[in-house]
N, C-alpha and C positions, 0 to 999 in steps of 0.2 A: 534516835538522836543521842539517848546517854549511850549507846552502844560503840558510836562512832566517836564521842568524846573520850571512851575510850582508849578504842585504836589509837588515835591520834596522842595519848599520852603513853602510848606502849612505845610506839615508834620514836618518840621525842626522850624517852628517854632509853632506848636501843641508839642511839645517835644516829639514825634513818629518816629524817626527815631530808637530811643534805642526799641522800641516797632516791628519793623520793622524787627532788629536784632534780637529778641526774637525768632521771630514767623520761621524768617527763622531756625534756630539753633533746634527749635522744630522741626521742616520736617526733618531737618536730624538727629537729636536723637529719630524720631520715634520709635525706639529700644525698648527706656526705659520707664519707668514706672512714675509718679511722685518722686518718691524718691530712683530714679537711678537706680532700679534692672533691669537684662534684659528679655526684656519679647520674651521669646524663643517659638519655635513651632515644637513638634513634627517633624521630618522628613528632621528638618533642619543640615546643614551640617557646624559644623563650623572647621574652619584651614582648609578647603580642605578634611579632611580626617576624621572628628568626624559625626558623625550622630547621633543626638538625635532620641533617644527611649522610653524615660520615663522619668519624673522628679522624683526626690528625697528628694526635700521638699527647707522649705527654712528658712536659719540663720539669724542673726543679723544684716550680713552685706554682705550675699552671698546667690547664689542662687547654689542649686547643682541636677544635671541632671546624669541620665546613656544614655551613648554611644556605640553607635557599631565603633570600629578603622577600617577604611574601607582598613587600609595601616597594619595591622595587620600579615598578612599570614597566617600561620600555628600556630603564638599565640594566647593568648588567644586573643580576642577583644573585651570584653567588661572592660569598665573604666567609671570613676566616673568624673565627670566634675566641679571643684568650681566656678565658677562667680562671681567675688567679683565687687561690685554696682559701677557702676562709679563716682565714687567719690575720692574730691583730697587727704583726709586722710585715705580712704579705700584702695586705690590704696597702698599707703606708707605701710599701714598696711599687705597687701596682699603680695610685695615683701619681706616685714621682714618673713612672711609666708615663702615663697621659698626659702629663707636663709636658716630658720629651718629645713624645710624640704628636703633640698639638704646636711645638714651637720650630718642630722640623717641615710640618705638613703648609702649616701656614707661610713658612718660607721657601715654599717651593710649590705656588697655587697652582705652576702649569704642569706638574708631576716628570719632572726631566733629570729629577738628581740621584736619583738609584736608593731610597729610600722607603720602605715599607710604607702605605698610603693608610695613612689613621681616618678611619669614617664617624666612630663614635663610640662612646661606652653608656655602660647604664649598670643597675646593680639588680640581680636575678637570683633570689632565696639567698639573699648573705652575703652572693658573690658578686666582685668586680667583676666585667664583662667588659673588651676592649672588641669592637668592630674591626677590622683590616681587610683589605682588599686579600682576595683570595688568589695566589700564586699556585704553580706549578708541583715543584718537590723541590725541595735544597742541594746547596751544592755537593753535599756528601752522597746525596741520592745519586746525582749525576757520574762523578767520580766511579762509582759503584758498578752504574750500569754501562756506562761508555767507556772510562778506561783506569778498570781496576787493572792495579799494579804495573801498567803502561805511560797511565795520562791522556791526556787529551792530545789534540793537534794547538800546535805550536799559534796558528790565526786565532782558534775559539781562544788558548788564554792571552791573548796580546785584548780580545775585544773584549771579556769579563774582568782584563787588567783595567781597563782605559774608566770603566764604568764603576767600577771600584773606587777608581783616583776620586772620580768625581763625586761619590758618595763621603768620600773622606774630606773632599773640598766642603762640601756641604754640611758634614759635622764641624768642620773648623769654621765658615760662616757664623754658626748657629755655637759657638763656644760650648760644644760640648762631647764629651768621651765618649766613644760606645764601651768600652772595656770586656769584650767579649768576640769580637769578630773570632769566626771559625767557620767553614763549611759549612756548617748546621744551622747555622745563623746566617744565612745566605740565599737565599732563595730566587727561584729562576722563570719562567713563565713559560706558558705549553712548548712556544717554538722552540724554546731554551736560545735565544737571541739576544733575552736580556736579565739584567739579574739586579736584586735588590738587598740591601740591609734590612734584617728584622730583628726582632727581640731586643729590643732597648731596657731589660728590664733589670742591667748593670751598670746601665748608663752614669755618667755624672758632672758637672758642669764644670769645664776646666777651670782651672786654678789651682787651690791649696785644697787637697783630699787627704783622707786620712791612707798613712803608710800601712799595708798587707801586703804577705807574703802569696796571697793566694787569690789575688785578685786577677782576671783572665785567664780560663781553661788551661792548665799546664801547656801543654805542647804549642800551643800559640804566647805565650806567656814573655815579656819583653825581660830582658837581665833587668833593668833599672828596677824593677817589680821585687824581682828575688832579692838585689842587694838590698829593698828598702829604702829608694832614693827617690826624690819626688818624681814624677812623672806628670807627661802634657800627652799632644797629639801621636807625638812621637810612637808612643807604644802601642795606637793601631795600627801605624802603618806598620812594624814589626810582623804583628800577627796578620795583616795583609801579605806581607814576602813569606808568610808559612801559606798561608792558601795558595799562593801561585807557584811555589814549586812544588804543593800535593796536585796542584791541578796539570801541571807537566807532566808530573813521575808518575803520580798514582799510589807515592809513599810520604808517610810524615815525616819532616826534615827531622826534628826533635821529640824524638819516641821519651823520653826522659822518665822514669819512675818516679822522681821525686826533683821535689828543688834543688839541692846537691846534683843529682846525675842532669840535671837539664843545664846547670851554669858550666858541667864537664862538658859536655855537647856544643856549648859555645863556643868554649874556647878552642874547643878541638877545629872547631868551623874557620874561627877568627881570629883567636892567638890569644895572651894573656888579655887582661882588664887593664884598663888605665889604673895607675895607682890613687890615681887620684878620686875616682870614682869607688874604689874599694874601702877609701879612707873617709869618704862621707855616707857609707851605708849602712842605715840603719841594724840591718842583720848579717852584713859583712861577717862579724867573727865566728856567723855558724856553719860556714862554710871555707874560713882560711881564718891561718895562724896571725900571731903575732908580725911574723916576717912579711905576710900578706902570700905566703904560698897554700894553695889551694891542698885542703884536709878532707878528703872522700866520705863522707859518711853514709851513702846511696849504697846499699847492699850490695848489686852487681859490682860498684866500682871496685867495693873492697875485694869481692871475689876476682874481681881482675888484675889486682894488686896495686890500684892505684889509691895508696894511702894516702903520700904525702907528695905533691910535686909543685916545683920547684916555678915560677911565673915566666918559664921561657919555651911552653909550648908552640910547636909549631905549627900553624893552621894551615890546615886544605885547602878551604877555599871555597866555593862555590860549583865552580866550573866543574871539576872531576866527577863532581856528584851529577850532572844533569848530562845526558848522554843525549847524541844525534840520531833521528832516526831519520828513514829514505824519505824524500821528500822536502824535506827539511830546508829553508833557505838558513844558509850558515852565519849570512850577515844580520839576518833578525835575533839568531839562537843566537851570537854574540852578542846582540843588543839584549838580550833579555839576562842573561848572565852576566852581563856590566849591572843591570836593572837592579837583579837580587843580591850583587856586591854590596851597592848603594847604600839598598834597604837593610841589610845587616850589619851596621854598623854597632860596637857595642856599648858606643857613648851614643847616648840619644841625643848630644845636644850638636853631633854631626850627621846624624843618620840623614838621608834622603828627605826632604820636607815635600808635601804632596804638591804645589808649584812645579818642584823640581821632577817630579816621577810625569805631570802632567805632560809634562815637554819634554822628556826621556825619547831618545830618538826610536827607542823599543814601539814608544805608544805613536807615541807623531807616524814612523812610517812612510811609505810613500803614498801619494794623494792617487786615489783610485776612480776620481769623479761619479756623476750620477747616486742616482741611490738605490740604497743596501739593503739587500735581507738578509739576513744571517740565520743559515738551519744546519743545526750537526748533521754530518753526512756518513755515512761508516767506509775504510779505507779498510786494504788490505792485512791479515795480519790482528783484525781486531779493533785497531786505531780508531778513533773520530776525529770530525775536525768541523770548522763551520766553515760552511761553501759558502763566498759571496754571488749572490745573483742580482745583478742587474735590473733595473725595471724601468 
Protein backbone atom coordinates (compact mmCIF):
# COMPACT_ATOMS: atom_id res chain seq x y z
CA UNK A 1 0.00 0.00 0.00
CA UNK A 2 2.98 2.68 0.98
CA UNK A 3 4.49 1.29 -2.21
CA UNK A 4 1.59 2.31 -4.30
CA UNK A 5 1.17 5.64 -2.46
CA UNK A 6 4.10 6.00 -3.88
CA UNK A 7 3.75 5.72 -7.37
CA UNK A 8 0.87 7.59 -7.33
CA UNK A 9 3.11 10.61 -5.87
CA UNK A 10 5.79 10.00 -8.50
CA UNK A 11 3.25 10.20 -11.23
CA UNK A 12 1.59 13.43 -9.77
CA UNK A 13 4.32 15.05 -9.67
CA UNK A 14 5.80 13.91 -13.24
CA UNK A 15 2.32 15.58 -14.34
CA UNK A 16 1.13 11.98 -15.48
CA UNK A 17 -1.79 11.51 -13.79
CA UNK A 18 -3.62 13.59 -16.95
CA UNK A 19 -1.51 11.09 -19.10
CA UNK A 20 -2.91 8.21 -16.90
CA UNK A 21 -6.53 9.45 -17.74
CA UNK A 22 -5.72 9.47 -21.30
CA UNK A 23 -4.61 6.08 -21.74
CA UNK A 24 -7.45 4.77 -19.59
CA UNK A 25 -10.33 6.70 -21.82
CA UNK A 26 -8.29 5.19 -24.95
CA UNK A 27 -9.20 1.37 -23.56
CA UNK A 28 -12.49 2.39 -23.46
CA UNK A 29 -13.02 4.29 -26.67
CA UNK A 30 -11.21 1.46 -28.34
CA UNK A 31 -14.14 1.78 -30.74
CA UNK A 32 -12.95 4.67 -32.53
CA UNK A 33 -10.61 5.65 -34.74
CA UNK A 34 -8.17 8.68 -34.46
CA UNK A 35 -10.62 11.15 -35.54
CA UNK A 36 -13.76 9.65 -33.95
CA UNK A 37 -15.22 7.52 -36.62
CA UNK A 38 -16.38 4.09 -35.59
CA UNK A 39 -14.48 1.43 -36.43
CA UNK A 40 -17.30 -1.34 -36.88
CA UNK A 41 -16.84 -5.11 -38.00
CA UNK A 42 -18.76 -7.06 -40.02
CA UNK A 43 -21.22 -9.37 -38.09
CA UNK A 44 -21.45 -6.90 -35.44
CA UNK A 45 -24.76 -6.31 -33.90
CA UNK A 46 -25.61 -2.99 -32.94
CA UNK A 47 -29.02 -1.86 -30.53
CA UNK A 48 -29.58 -5.53 -30.16
CA UNK A 49 -31.22 -5.92 -33.17
CA UNK A 50 -28.86 -4.40 -36.41
CA UNK A 51 -26.37 -6.53 -37.82
CA UNK A 52 -23.78 -5.31 -40.07
CA UNK A 53 -23.48 -6.65 -43.49
CA UNK A 54 -21.56 -4.44 -45.47
CA UNK A 55 -20.28 -0.97 -45.35
CA UNK A 56 -21.31 1.73 -47.43
CA UNK A 57 -18.64 4.18 -47.53
CA UNK A 58 -17.76 6.92 -45.61
CA UNK A 59 -18.78 11.00 -45.23
CA UNK A 60 -17.52 13.94 -43.85
CA UNK A 61 -18.54 13.43 -40.64
CA UNK A 62 -20.19 9.72 -40.62
CA UNK A 63 -19.78 6.56 -41.44
CA UNK A 64 -22.54 4.57 -43.22
CA UNK A 65 -23.09 0.73 -43.05
CA UNK A 66 -26.06 -1.86 -44.44
CA UNK A 67 -27.81 -4.03 -42.04
CA UNK A 68 -29.91 -6.88 -41.57
CA UNK A 69 -33.04 -5.83 -38.85
CA UNK A 70 -32.88 -8.95 -37.01
CA UNK A 71 -36.45 -7.66 -35.32
CA UNK A 72 -37.75 -6.94 -38.76
CA UNK A 73 -40.38 -10.12 -39.47
CA UNK A 74 -41.98 -10.27 -42.42
CA UNK A 75 -40.54 -6.53 -43.53
CA UNK A 76 -38.26 -5.73 -45.45
CA UNK A 77 -34.92 -5.86 -43.33
CA UNK A 78 -32.43 -4.44 -44.68
CA UNK A 79 -31.46 -0.62 -43.73
CA UNK A 80 -28.84 1.66 -44.02
CA UNK A 81 -26.99 2.78 -40.87
CA UNK A 82 -25.44 6.63 -40.28
CA UNK A 83 -22.78 6.81 -37.55
CA UNK A 84 -22.08 10.18 -37.04
CA UNK A 85 -18.18 10.43 -35.50
CA UNK A 86 -18.25 11.00 -31.78
CA UNK A 87 -17.82 14.13 -31.58
CA UNK A 88 -19.30 17.16 -29.44
CA UNK A 89 -20.33 19.22 -32.63
CA UNK A 90 -21.07 16.16 -34.89
CA UNK A 91 -23.29 14.92 -32.36
CA UNK A 92 -25.29 18.43 -32.35
CA UNK A 93 -25.11 18.35 -36.02
CA UNK A 94 -26.49 14.65 -36.22
CA UNK A 95 -29.57 15.55 -33.91
CA UNK A 96 -30.39 18.60 -36.10
CA UNK A 97 -30.24 15.76 -38.72
CA UNK A 98 -33.13 13.71 -37.07
CA UNK A 99 -35.09 16.92 -36.68
CA UNK A 100 -34.95 17.06 -40.48
CA UNK A 101 -35.61 14.00 -40.93
CA UNK A 102 -38.48 13.26 -38.63
CA UNK A 103 -40.30 16.46 -39.88
CA UNK A 104 -39.89 15.44 -43.62
CA UNK A 105 -40.88 11.70 -42.86
CA UNK A 106 -43.79 12.53 -41.03
CA UNK A 107 -45.07 14.70 -43.71
CA UNK A 108 -44.89 12.44 -46.23
CA UNK A 109 -46.57 9.08 -44.24
CA UNK A 110 -47.40 7.46 -47.52
CA UNK A 111 -43.63 7.74 -48.84
CA UNK A 112 -44.45 9.38 -52.38
CA UNK A 113 -42.08 12.56 -52.13
CA UNK A 114 -38.55 11.40 -53.15
CA UNK A 115 -37.26 11.70 -49.84
CA UNK A 116 -34.85 9.39 -47.83
CA UNK A 117 -37.34 7.38 -45.36
CA UNK A 118 -36.11 7.98 -41.51
CA UNK A 119 -36.99 4.61 -39.54
CA UNK A 120 -35.10 5.61 -36.26
CA UNK A 121 -31.99 6.37 -34.39
CA UNK A 122 -30.47 5.34 -31.09
CA UNK A 123 -27.00 5.97 -29.66
CA UNK A 124 -24.37 2.87 -29.86
CA UNK A 125 -20.88 3.31 -27.77
CA UNK A 126 -21.06 7.14 -27.98
CA UNK A 127 -22.31 7.14 -31.34
CA UNK A 128 -25.42 8.69 -32.89
CA UNK A 129 -26.92 6.03 -35.16
CA UNK A 130 -29.64 7.16 -37.68
CA UNK A 131 -31.85 4.15 -39.23
CA UNK A 132 -32.69 4.81 -43.18
CA UNK A 133 -34.31 2.70 -45.34
CA UNK A 134 -31.64 0.94 -47.43
CA UNK A 135 -31.34 2.09 -51.33
CA UNK A 136 -29.57 1.03 -54.26
CA UNK A 137 -26.20 3.13 -55.13
CA UNK A 138 -26.24 7.00 -55.81
CA UNK A 139 -26.57 8.85 -58.62
CA UNK A 140 -22.84 9.30 -59.14
CA UNK A 141 -22.66 5.45 -59.01
CA UNK A 142 -25.25 5.46 -61.83
CA UNK A 143 -23.58 8.11 -64.02
CA UNK A 144 -20.33 6.01 -63.68
CA UNK A 145 -21.78 2.88 -64.74
CA UNK A 146 -24.37 3.79 -67.50
CA UNK A 147 -23.24 6.70 -68.96
CA UNK A 148 -19.88 7.96 -68.13
CA UNK A 149 -18.84 10.87 -70.30
CA UNK A 150 -21.97 10.26 -72.54
CA UNK A 151 -25.13 10.49 -70.03
CA UNK A 152 -27.99 8.97 -69.81
CA UNK A 153 -30.94 8.78 -72.38
CA UNK A 154 -32.80 11.83 -72.47
CA UNK A 155 -36.66 9.70 -70.78
CA UNK A 156 -34.49 8.28 -67.66
CA UNK A 157 -33.43 12.18 -67.06
CA UNK A 158 -36.99 13.88 -67.92
CA UNK A 159 -38.25 10.90 -65.08
CA UNK A 160 -35.27 11.48 -62.31
CA UNK A 161 -36.08 15.31 -63.28
CA UNK A 162 -39.80 15.06 -62.46
CA UNK A 163 -39.06 13.26 -59.08
CA UNK A 164 -36.53 15.63 -58.03
CA UNK A 165 -39.13 18.51 -58.58
CA UNK A 166 -41.07 16.75 -56.24
CA UNK A 167 -38.52 16.28 -53.64
CA UNK A 168 -37.85 20.04 -53.79
CA UNK A 169 -41.66 20.66 -53.54
CA UNK A 170 -41.47 18.64 -50.54
CA UNK A 171 -38.54 20.41 -48.89
CA UNK A 172 -40.37 23.66 -49.60
CA UNK A 173 -43.65 22.31 -47.83
CA UNK A 174 -41.65 21.42 -44.85
CA UNK A 175 -39.53 25.07 -45.03
CA UNK A 176 -36.51 23.59 -45.20
CA UNK A 177 -32.96 23.73 -47.24
CA UNK A 178 -31.14 20.62 -48.08
CA UNK A 179 -27.91 22.86 -48.95
CA UNK A 180 -26.05 20.01 -50.42
CA UNK A 181 -27.92 18.28 -53.42
CA UNK A 182 -25.32 16.59 -55.67
CA UNK A 183 -25.28 13.03 -57.20
CA UNK A 184 -23.81 11.59 -54.28
CA UNK A 185 -26.65 12.68 -52.26
CA UNK A 186 -29.05 11.05 -54.38
CA UNK A 187 -29.83 7.86 -54.24
CA UNK A 188 -31.56 5.35 -56.49
CA UNK A 189 -33.32 1.91 -55.92
CA UNK A 190 -32.34 -1.63 -57.52
CA UNK A 191 -34.61 -0.98 -60.57
CA UNK A 192 -32.99 2.43 -60.64
CA UNK A 193 -36.84 3.70 -61.60
CA UNK A 194 -36.76 5.80 -58.86
CA UNK A 195 -34.52 8.05 -56.79
CA UNK A 196 -34.37 9.72 -53.46
CA UNK A 197 -32.89 12.64 -51.43
CA UNK A 198 -30.42 11.61 -48.68
CA UNK A 199 -27.97 13.15 -46.37
CA UNK A 200 -29.76 16.06 -44.63
CA UNK A 201 -26.86 16.56 -42.64
CA UNK A 202 -26.44 20.41 -44.10
CA UNK A 203 -29.77 20.99 -43.92
CA UNK A 204 -31.34 24.14 -42.40
CA UNK A 205 -34.64 25.80 -41.99
CA UNK A 206 -35.39 28.42 -44.44
CA UNK A 207 -35.27 32.00 -43.51
CA UNK A 208 -32.50 34.06 -42.18
CA UNK A 209 -29.08 31.61 -42.11
CA UNK A 210 -25.82 32.60 -41.42
CA UNK A 211 -23.82 33.94 -44.86
CA UNK A 212 -20.73 31.26 -46.08
CA UNK A 213 -18.87 31.24 -48.88
CA UNK A 214 -18.62 27.47 -48.66
CA UNK A 215 -21.79 26.30 -48.09
CA UNK A 216 -22.89 23.49 -50.91
CA UNK A 217 -20.22 21.31 -52.65
CA UNK A 218 -18.52 23.70 -55.01
CA UNK A 219 -19.56 22.48 -58.35
CA UNK A 220 -23.17 22.52 -57.45
CA UNK A 221 -22.69 25.67 -55.31
CA UNK A 222 -25.39 28.68 -56.35
CA UNK A 223 -23.58 32.34 -57.16
CA UNK A 224 -25.87 33.97 -54.43
CA UNK A 225 -23.58 31.48 -52.02
CA UNK A 226 -20.20 32.84 -53.42
CA UNK A 227 -21.33 36.62 -53.54
CA UNK A 228 -22.58 36.19 -49.88
CA UNK A 229 -26.29 37.14 -50.44
CA UNK A 230 -29.04 35.70 -48.60
CA UNK A 231 -30.34 32.64 -50.00
CA UNK A 232 -33.89 30.51 -49.92
CA UNK A 233 -35.12 27.49 -51.95
CA UNK A 234 -33.80 28.87 -54.78
CA UNK A 235 -30.22 27.53 -54.43
CA UNK A 236 -31.27 23.73 -54.59
CA UNK A 237 -32.96 24.10 -57.42
CA UNK A 238 -29.52 25.64 -58.80
CA UNK A 239 -27.61 22.57 -57.72
CA UNK A 240 -30.67 20.54 -59.11
CA UNK A 241 -29.87 21.98 -63.12
CA UNK A 242 -26.16 20.76 -62.18
CA UNK A 243 -27.24 17.23 -61.71
CA UNK A 244 -29.44 17.17 -64.66
CA UNK A 245 -27.03 18.29 -67.10
CA UNK A 246 -24.26 15.76 -65.42
CA UNK A 247 -26.94 13.24 -65.95
CA UNK A 248 -27.39 14.15 -69.77
CA UNK A 249 -23.68 14.76 -70.57
CA UNK A 250 -21.79 12.56 -68.12
CA UNK A 251 -19.76 15.95 -67.36
CA UNK A 252 -19.81 18.58 -64.49
CA UNK A 253 -21.30 21.88 -65.81
CA UNK A 254 -19.06 23.82 -63.35
CA UNK A 255 -15.61 22.03 -62.92
CA UNK A 256 -14.47 25.29 -60.98
CA UNK A 257 -11.28 25.21 -58.55
CA UNK A 258 -12.19 27.62 -56.50
CA UNK A 259 -14.95 30.33 -55.73
CA UNK A 260 -13.30 32.91 -58.06
CA UNK A 261 -13.01 30.44 -61.17
CA UNK A 262 -16.67 29.02 -60.45
CA UNK A 263 -18.39 32.72 -60.55
CA UNK A 264 -15.94 32.87 -64.18
CA UNK A 265 -17.92 29.74 -65.10
CA UNK A 266 -21.07 31.63 -64.52
CA UNK A 267 -20.81 34.26 -66.30
CA UNK A 268 -19.18 32.76 -69.11
CA UNK A 269 -22.53 30.37 -69.11
CA UNK A 270 -24.84 33.51 -68.57
CA UNK A 271 -23.31 36.94 -69.02
CA UNK A 272 -22.26 39.57 -66.35
CA UNK A 273 -24.26 39.74 -62.67
CA UNK A 274 -26.87 42.00 -62.07
CA UNK A 275 -25.17 45.01 -60.52
CA UNK A 276 -27.22 45.02 -58.24
CA UNK A 277 -26.80 41.85 -56.80
CA UNK A 278 -22.86 42.54 -56.78
CA UNK A 279 -23.64 45.59 -54.66
CA UNK A 280 -25.42 43.67 -51.85
CA UNK A 281 -22.77 40.84 -51.55
CA UNK A 282 -21.41 40.17 -48.75
CA UNK A 283 -17.84 38.96 -50.38
CA UNK A 284 -18.57 40.83 -53.67
CA UNK A 285 -15.11 42.71 -53.36
CA UNK A 286 -13.17 39.36 -53.45
CA UNK A 287 -13.80 38.65 -56.54
CA UNK A 288 -14.44 42.40 -58.43
CA UNK A 289 -13.15 45.75 -58.25
CA UNK A 290 -14.34 48.88 -57.17
CA UNK A 291 -15.96 49.35 -60.78
CA UNK A 292 -17.75 45.91 -60.19
CA UNK A 293 -15.37 44.37 -63.08
CA UNK A 294 -14.58 40.91 -62.20
CA UNK A 295 -10.52 40.45 -60.73
CA UNK A 296 -9.29 36.51 -61.38
CA UNK A 297 -7.63 35.41 -58.53
CA UNK A 298 -8.34 31.33 -59.55
CA UNK A 299 -4.85 30.41 -60.52
CA UNK A 300 -5.87 28.86 -63.99
CA UNK A 301 -7.74 32.05 -64.71
CA UNK A 302 -4.63 33.93 -64.21
CA UNK A 303 -2.61 31.60 -66.19
CA UNK A 304 -5.20 32.11 -68.92
CA UNK A 305 -4.79 35.80 -68.67
CA UNK A 306 -7.91 36.52 -67.43
CA UNK A 307 -7.05 39.22 -64.83
CA UNK A 308 -9.15 41.83 -65.09
CA UNK A 309 -12.39 41.86 -67.22
CA UNK A 310 -14.64 44.16 -67.88
CA UNK A 311 -18.87 43.13 -67.01
CA UNK A 312 -19.78 42.65 -70.62
CA UNK A 313 -19.16 39.04 -71.11
CA UNK A 314 -20.71 37.25 -73.49
CA UNK A 315 -22.62 34.17 -72.47
CA UNK A 316 -23.01 30.70 -74.39
CA UNK A 317 -25.66 29.62 -73.03
CA UNK A 318 -26.80 26.42 -72.35
CA UNK A 319 -27.84 24.90 -75.49
CA UNK A 320 -24.18 24.57 -77.37
CA UNK A 321 -23.12 22.81 -74.35
CA UNK A 322 -25.72 19.88 -74.49
CA UNK A 323 -25.40 17.92 -77.87
CA UNK A 324 -28.13 15.40 -79.74
CA UNK A 325 -27.83 12.11 -79.94
CA UNK A 326 -29.73 9.50 -82.47
CA UNK A 327 -32.71 8.66 -81.13
CA UNK A 328 -33.34 11.72 -79.56
CA UNK A 329 -36.85 13.37 -79.83
CA UNK A 330 -35.68 17.11 -80.73
CA UNK A 331 -38.87 18.80 -79.21
CA UNK A 332 -38.29 17.29 -75.63
CA UNK A 333 -34.12 18.04 -76.12
CA UNK A 334 -35.60 21.51 -76.61
CA UNK A 335 -37.74 21.38 -73.88
CA UNK A 336 -35.28 20.32 -71.55
CA UNK A 337 -32.63 23.04 -72.57
CA UNK A 338 -35.50 25.86 -72.19
CA UNK A 339 -35.65 23.78 -68.59
CA UNK A 340 -31.84 24.30 -67.71
CA UNK A 341 -32.12 28.08 -69.19
CA UNK A 342 -34.76 28.55 -66.46
CA UNK A 343 -32.96 27.00 -63.76
CA UNK A 344 -29.74 29.15 -64.42
CA UNK A 345 -30.62 32.09 -63.78
CA UNK A 346 -28.13 34.20 -61.82
CA UNK A 347 -30.42 36.24 -59.73
CA UNK A 348 -32.17 33.73 -57.58
CA UNK A 349 -35.00 35.93 -57.11
CA UNK A 350 -35.95 35.04 -60.92
CA UNK A 351 -34.57 31.62 -61.23
CA UNK A 352 -37.24 28.86 -62.08
CA UNK A 353 -39.26 28.30 -58.83
CA UNK A 354 -40.24 24.35 -58.41
CA UNK A 355 -44.23 25.17 -59.42
CA UNK A 356 -42.77 26.34 -62.30
CA UNK A 357 -40.18 23.41 -63.31
CA UNK A 358 -43.15 21.11 -61.97
CA UNK A 359 -45.37 22.22 -65.11
CA UNK A 360 -42.25 22.74 -67.34
CA UNK A 361 -43.69 21.33 -70.63
CA UNK A 362 -39.94 19.09 -70.39
CA UNK A 363 -41.71 17.21 -67.26
CA UNK A 364 -45.59 17.46 -68.17
CA UNK A 365 -44.85 15.77 -71.72
CA UNK A 366 -47.17 13.87 -73.36
CA UNK A 367 -49.67 11.60 -71.37
CA UNK A 368 -48.71 8.04 -72.15
CA UNK A 369 -51.76 6.29 -70.26
CA UNK A 370 -51.73 2.92 -68.18
CA UNK A 371 -49.08 2.19 -65.95
CA UNK A 372 -45.21 2.44 -65.97
CA UNK A 373 -42.21 0.61 -65.18
CA UNK A 374 -39.36 2.28 -65.79
CA UNK A 375 -35.87 0.05 -66.11
CA UNK A 376 -32.60 1.47 -67.77
CA UNK A 377 -32.09 -0.54 -70.81
CA UNK A 378 -28.56 -0.35 -72.69
CA UNK A 379 -28.81 1.31 -76.34
CA UNK A 380 -26.20 1.23 -78.89
CA UNK A 381 -23.07 2.93 -78.70
CA UNK A 382 -22.98 2.55 -74.94
CA UNK A 383 -26.01 4.81 -74.15
CA UNK A 384 -28.88 3.93 -71.39
CA UNK A 385 -32.11 5.08 -71.28
CA UNK A 386 -35.27 3.93 -69.21
CA UNK A 387 -37.69 1.81 -71.45
CA UNK A 388 -41.31 2.39 -70.52
CA UNK A 389 -43.21 -0.97 -70.19
CA UNK A 390 -46.75 -1.18 -70.04
CA UNK A 391 -48.65 -3.33 -67.58
Amino acid sequence: MIFLEYLLLEFRNRGNLEGMHVRKNSLRDNWDDEHGYYKYHLGEVLDGHYRITAGSGKGVFSTVVQAKDLKAGENDPEVAIKIICNEKERYKSGKREVSVLEKLSSADREDKRHCVRFISSFMYRDHLCLVLESLHMNLREVIKKFGRDIGLKLTAVRTYSKQLFIALKHLKDCSILHCDIKPDNILVNGSRNMLKLCDFGSALPAGINDITPILVSRFYRAPEIILGLPYDHSLDMWSVGCCLYELYTGKILFPGGTNNGMLWLHMELKGPFPKKMLRKGAFTTQHFDQDLNFHATDENLVKKAVNKVCMNVKPSGVGPKISSFPGEDPKMLSRFKDLLEKIFVLDPQKRLTVSQALSHPFITGRSMGGRKCALLAELPGGRYHIRQYLS
